[in-house]
DOLUMBA-811403 format. One record per residue (C-alpha): residue number from 1; x, y, z. Coordinates in steps of 0.25 Angstrom, whole numbers, padded with zeros to 4 digits, m for minus. Layout:
BEGIN
REC torfi    px    py    pz
REC   NUM     X     Y     Z
...
END
This chain:
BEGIN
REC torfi    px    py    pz
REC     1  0000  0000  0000
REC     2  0006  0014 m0004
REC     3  0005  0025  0008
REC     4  0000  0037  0002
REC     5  0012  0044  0009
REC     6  0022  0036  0000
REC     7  0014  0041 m0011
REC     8  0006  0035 m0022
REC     9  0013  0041 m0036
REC    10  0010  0030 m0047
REC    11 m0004  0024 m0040
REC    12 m0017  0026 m0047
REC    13 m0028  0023 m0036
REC    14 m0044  0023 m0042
REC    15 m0051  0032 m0030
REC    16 m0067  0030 m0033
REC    17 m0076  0042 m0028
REC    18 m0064  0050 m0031
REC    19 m0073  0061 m0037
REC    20 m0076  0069 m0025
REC    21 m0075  0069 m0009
REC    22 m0067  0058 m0002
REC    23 m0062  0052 m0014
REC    24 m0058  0064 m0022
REC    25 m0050  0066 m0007
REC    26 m0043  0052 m0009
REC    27 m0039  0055 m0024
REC    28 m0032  0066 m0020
REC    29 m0023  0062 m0010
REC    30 m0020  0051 m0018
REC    31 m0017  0061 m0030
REC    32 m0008  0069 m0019
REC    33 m0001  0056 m0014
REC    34  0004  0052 m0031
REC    35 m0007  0044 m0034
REC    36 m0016  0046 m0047
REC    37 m0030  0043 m0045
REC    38 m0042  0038 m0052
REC    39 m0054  0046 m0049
REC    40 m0068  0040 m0048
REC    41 m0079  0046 m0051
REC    42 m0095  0043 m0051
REC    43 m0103  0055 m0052
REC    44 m0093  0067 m0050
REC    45 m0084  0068 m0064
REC    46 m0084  0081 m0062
REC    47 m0077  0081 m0047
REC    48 m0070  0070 m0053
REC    49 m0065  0078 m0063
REC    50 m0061  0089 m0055
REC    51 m0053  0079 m0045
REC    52 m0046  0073 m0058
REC    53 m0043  0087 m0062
REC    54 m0037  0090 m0048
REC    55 m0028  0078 m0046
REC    56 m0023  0081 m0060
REC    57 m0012  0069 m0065
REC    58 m0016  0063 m0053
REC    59 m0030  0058 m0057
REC    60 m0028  0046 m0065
REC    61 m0043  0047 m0072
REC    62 m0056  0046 m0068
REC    63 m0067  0035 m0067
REC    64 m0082  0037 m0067
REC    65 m0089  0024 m0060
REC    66 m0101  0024 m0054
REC    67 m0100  0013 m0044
REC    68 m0115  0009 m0040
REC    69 m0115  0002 m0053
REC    70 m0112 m0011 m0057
REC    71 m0100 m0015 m0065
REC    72 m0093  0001 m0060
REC    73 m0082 m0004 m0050
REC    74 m0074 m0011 m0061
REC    75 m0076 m0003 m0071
REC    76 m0072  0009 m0064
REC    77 m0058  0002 m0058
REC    78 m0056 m0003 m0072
REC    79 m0057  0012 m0078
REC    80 m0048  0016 m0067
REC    81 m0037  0006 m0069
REC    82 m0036  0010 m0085
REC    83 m0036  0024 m0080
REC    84 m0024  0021 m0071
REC    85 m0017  0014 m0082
REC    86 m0020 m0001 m0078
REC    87 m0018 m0001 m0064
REC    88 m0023  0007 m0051
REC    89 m0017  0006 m0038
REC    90 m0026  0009 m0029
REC    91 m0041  0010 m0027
REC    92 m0049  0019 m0016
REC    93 m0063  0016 m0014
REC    94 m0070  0029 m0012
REC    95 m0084  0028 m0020
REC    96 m0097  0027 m0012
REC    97 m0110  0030 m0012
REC    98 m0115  0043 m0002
REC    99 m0129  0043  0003
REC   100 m0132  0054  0012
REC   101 m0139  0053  0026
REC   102 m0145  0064  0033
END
């Protein structure tokens, strides 16, 4: 396992929900630790965009997927593996589904 003190130049890690909130959080201090990061987004491409935009060379791509359906899960980790050139090293689970409570 790599401490993200050592650094993490040369891994590109696939973060899902990486759009907005926690998840835009983790793909930038991966980004600031040397990793290049694949961006998940499901209904935000715009935030998405602007994240990509801000990480600049250090967002690998950007993958839309919208988990609640069938069939979404591998598609999207196969998109992200041809965007990272065959191989991603890491994967940070992020996504989920918010339902509000008074």
């Amino acid at each position: 396992m790599t401490d993200l003190a050592s650094g993490l130049t040369g891994q590109t890690i696939f973060v899902t929900g990486s759009s907005r909130g926690t998840g835009a959080a983790i793909a930038r201090t991966l980004a600031s630790h040397g990793a290049r990061v694949v961006l998940h987004f499901s209904a935000s491409p715009d935030k998405a965009r602007t994240l990509a935009s801000e990480l600049g060379e250090a967002c690998a791509g950007m993958v839309q997927a919208d988990f609640a359906e069938p069939g979404a899960a591998p598609q999207a980790w196969h998109e992200a593996t041809r965007i990272a050139g065959g191989r991603l090293n890491g994967l940070v689970v992020n996504h989920g589904i918010f339902d509000a409570s008074p």
